[in-house]
C-alpha positions as CSV (number, residue, x, y, z in Angstrom):
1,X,-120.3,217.6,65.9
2,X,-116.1,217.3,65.4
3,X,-114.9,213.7,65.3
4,X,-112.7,212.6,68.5
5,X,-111.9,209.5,69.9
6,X,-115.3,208.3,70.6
7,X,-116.3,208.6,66.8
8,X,-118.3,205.2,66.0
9,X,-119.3,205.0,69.7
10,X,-122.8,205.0,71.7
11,X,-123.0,206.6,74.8
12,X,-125.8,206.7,77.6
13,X,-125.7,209.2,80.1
14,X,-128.5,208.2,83.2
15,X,-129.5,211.3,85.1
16,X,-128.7,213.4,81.7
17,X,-131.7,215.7,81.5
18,X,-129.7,218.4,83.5
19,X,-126.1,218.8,85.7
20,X,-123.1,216.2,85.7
21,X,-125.1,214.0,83.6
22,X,-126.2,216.7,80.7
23,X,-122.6,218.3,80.9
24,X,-121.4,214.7,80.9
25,X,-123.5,213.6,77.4
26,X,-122.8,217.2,76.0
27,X,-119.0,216.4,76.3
28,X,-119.6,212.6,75.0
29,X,-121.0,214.0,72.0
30,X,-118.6,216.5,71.5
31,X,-116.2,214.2,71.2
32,X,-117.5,212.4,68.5
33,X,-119.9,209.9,70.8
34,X,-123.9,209.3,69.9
35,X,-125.1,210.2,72.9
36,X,-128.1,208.9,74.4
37,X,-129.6,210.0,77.9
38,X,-132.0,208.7,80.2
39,X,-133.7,210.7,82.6
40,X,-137.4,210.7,84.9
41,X,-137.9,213.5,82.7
42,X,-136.4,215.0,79.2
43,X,-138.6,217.8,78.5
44,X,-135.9,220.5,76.9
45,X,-133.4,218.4,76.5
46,X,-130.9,219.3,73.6
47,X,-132.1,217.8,70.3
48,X,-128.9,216.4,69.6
49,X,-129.5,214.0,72.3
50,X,-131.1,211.0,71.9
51,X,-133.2,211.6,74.9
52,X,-135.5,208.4,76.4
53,X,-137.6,208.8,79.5
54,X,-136.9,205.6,82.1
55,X,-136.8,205.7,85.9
56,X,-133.6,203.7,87.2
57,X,-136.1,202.4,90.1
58,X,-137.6,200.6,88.0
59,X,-136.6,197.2,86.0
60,X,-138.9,197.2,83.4
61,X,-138.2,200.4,82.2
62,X,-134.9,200.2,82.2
63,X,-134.5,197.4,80.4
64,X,-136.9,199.1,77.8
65,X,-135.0,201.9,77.7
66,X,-131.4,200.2,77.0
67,X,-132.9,198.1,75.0
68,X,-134.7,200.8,72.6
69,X,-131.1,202.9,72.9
70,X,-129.2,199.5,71.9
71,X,-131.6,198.8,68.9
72,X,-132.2,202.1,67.5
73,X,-128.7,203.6,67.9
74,X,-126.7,199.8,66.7
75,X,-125.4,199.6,69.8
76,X,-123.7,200.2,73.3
77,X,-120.1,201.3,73.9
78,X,-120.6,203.2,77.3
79,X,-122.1,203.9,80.5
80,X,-122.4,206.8,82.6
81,X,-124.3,205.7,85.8
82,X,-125.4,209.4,86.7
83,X,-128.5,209.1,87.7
84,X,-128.9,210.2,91.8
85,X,-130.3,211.8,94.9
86,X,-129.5,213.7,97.7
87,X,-130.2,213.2,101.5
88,X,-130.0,215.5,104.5
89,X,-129.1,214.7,108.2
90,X,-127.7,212.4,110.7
91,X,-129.0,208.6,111.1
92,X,-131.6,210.2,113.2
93,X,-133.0,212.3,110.7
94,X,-133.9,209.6,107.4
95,X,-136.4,207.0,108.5
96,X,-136.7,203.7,106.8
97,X,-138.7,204.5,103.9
98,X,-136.1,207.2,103.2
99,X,-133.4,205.0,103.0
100,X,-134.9,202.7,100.8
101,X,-135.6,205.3,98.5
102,X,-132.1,207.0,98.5
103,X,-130.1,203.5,98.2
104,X,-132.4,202.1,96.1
105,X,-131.5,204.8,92.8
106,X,-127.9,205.2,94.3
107,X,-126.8,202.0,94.3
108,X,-129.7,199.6,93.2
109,X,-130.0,201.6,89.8
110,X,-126.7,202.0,88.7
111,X,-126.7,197.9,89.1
112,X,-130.2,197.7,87.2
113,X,-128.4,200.3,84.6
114,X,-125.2,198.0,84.6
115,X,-126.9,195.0,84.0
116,X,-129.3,195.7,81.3
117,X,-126.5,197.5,79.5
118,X,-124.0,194.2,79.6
119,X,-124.9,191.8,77.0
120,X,-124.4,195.4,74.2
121,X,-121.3,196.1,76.0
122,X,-119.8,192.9,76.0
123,X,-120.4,193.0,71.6
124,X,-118.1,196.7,72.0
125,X,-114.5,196.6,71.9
126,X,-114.4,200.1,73.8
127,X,-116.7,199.0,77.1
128,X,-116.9,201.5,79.4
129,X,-118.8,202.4,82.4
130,X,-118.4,205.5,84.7
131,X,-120.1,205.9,88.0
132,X,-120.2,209.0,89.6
133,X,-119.5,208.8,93.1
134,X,-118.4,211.3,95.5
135,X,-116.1,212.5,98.0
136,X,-118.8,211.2,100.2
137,X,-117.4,208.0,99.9
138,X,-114.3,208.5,101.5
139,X,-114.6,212.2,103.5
140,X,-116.7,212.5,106.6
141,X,-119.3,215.2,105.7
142,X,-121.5,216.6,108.3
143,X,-125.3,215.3,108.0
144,X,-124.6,213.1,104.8
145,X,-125.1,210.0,106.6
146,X,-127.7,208.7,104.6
147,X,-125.5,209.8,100.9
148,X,-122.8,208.6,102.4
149,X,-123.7,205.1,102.8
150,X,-125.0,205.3,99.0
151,X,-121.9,206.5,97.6
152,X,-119.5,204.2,99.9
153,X,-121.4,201.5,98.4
154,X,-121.4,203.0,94.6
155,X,-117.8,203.2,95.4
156,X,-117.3,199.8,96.6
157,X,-119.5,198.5,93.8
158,X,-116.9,200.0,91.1
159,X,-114.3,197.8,92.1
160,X,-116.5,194.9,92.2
161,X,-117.6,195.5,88.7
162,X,-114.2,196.6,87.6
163,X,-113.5,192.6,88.6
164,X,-115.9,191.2,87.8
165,X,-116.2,192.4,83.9
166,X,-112.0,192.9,83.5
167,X,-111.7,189.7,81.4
168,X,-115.0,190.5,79.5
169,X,-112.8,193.4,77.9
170,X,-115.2,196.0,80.3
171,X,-113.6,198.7,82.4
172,X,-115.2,199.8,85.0
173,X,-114.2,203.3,87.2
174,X,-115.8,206.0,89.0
175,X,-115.2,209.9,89.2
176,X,-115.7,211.4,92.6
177,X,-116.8,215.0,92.5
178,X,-116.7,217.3,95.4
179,X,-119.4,219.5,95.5
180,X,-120.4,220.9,92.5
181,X,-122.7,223.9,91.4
182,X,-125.8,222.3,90.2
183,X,-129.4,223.0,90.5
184,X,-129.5,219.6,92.4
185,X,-127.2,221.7,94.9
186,X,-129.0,224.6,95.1
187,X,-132.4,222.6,95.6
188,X,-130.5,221.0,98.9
189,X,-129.5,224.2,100.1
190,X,-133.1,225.1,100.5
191,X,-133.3,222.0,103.0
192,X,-130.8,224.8,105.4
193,X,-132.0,227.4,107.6
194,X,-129.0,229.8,106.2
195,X,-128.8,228.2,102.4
196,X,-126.4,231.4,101.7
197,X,-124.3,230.8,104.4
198,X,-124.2,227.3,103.8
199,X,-123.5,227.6,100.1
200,X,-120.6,230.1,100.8
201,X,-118.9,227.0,102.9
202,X,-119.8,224.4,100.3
203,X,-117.2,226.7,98.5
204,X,-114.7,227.4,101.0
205,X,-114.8,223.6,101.8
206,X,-113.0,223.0,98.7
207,X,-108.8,224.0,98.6
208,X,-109.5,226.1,95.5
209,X,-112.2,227.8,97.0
210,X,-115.0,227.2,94.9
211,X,-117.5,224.5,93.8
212,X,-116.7,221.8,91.1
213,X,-118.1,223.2,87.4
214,X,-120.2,220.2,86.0
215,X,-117.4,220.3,82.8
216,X,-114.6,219.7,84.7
217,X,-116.6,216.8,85.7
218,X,-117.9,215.7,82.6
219,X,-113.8,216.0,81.2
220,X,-113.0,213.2,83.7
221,X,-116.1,211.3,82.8
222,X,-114.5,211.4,79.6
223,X,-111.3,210.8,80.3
224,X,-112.5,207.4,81.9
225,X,-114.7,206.2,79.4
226,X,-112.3,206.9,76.2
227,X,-110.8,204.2,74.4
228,X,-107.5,206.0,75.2
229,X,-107.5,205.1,78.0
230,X,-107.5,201.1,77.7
231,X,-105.3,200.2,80.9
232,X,-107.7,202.5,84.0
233,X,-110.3,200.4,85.5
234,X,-111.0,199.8,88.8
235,X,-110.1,203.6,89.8
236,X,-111.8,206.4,91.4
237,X,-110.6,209.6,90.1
238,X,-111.6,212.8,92.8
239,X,-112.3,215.9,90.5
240,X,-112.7,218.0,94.0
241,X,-111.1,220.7,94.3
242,X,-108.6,219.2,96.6
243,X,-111.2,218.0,99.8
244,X,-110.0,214.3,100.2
245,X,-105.6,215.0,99.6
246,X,-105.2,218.3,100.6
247,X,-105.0,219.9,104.1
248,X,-104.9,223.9,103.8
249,X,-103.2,226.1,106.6
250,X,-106.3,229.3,107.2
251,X,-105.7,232.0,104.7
252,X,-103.7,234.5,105.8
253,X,-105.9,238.0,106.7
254,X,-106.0,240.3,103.3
């Protein structure tokens, strides 16, 4: 592992068994960060990883789990709220129990995260936190009703925090990805009647023409978190392929 700018620095990366939040970690560390990650689940997860098991629905284990990453690794510098689900329909189609579920690791964990992880980052003089959001937040998107509504609130929640922790000498910002090529994608493609068709316009939907790559998302995580980058908080920064600026003409015929 090559020194960076996060040399001397802890970082914890919820969600970071796989996707955003493993690409995220990976990039951390590669940077000079000790990474830590927090996941349901970290069976296979790189060995260069310290890797604790913790569901964000849960306060107990949480706290545990920031508490055994603060002790055993001397400390907290960053936060990358990861940690997420997806949801499929109109307000029709998710019933109450549903909704629960969804907001409650969308929004309610990256608070129970946030909070256990304050009293280490208030010791750091490079506090971080990064919450990944999404285009959601601010693009209508046909039958994300229900992960919608969790990422306006994650997005809304990042200023908040942002505010709220300024003077404590935390920043606080969110990246925003459009949609990106995961295996949590292609698990909610299976949800579609067509999930090739419908993964061919999840591409097109972005300017470039493709899905995000989970680096280019983990560079912005980056970006956010460094100590570099002293004067950003309060900001969401879209990594999206162009979706929420950019309003493309068809392509002409080949």
């Amino acid at each position: 592992m090559s020194a960076g700018e996060f040399a001397g620095l802890v970082a914890v990366v919820t969600g970071g068994a796989s996707g955003i939040g493993l690409a995220a970690a990976q990039e951390l560390a590669r940077r000079g960060a000790r990474a830590a990650i927090i996941d349901r689940s970290v069976e296979g997860a790189p060995d260069d990883l310290f890797a604790v098991e913790a569901d964000v629905t849960d306060r107990a284990s949480v706290n545990a789990a920031i508490e055994r990453i603060g002790a055993e690794l001397g400390g907290i510098d960053v936060v990358v709220n990861n940690a997420g689900i997806s949801a499929i329909g109109t307000v029709e189609a998710n019933d109450d129990a549903e909704w629960a579920r969804v907001l409650d690791v969308n929004v309610v964990g990256m608070a129970r995260v946030s909070a256990a992880a304050l009293p280490w980052l208030r010791r750091s003089s490079s506090a971080a936190i990064v919450n990944v959001c999404s285009i959601a937040a601010l693009n209508g998107l046909p039958e994300r009703a229900l992960y919608s509504a969790s990422k306006g609130a994650v997005l809304a929640l990042t200023f908040a925090m942002a505010t709220d922790h300024v003077r404590e000498g935390i920043r606080v910002n969110c990246v925003s990805p459009g949609t990106v090529a995961t295996a949590f994608v292609d698990r909610m493609l299976q949800n579609f009647p067509d999930p090739v068709a419908e993964r061919a316009a999840l591409d097109a939907r972005q300017a470039t023409g493709r899905m995000v790559d989970p680096g280019e998302v983990a560079a912005a995580i980056a970006y956010l978190a460094s100590p570099l980058s002293r004067s950003t908080t309060g900001t969401s920064l879209e990594v999206d392929g162009g979706v929420t600026h950019l309003r493309m003409r068809p392509a002409p015929p080949k």
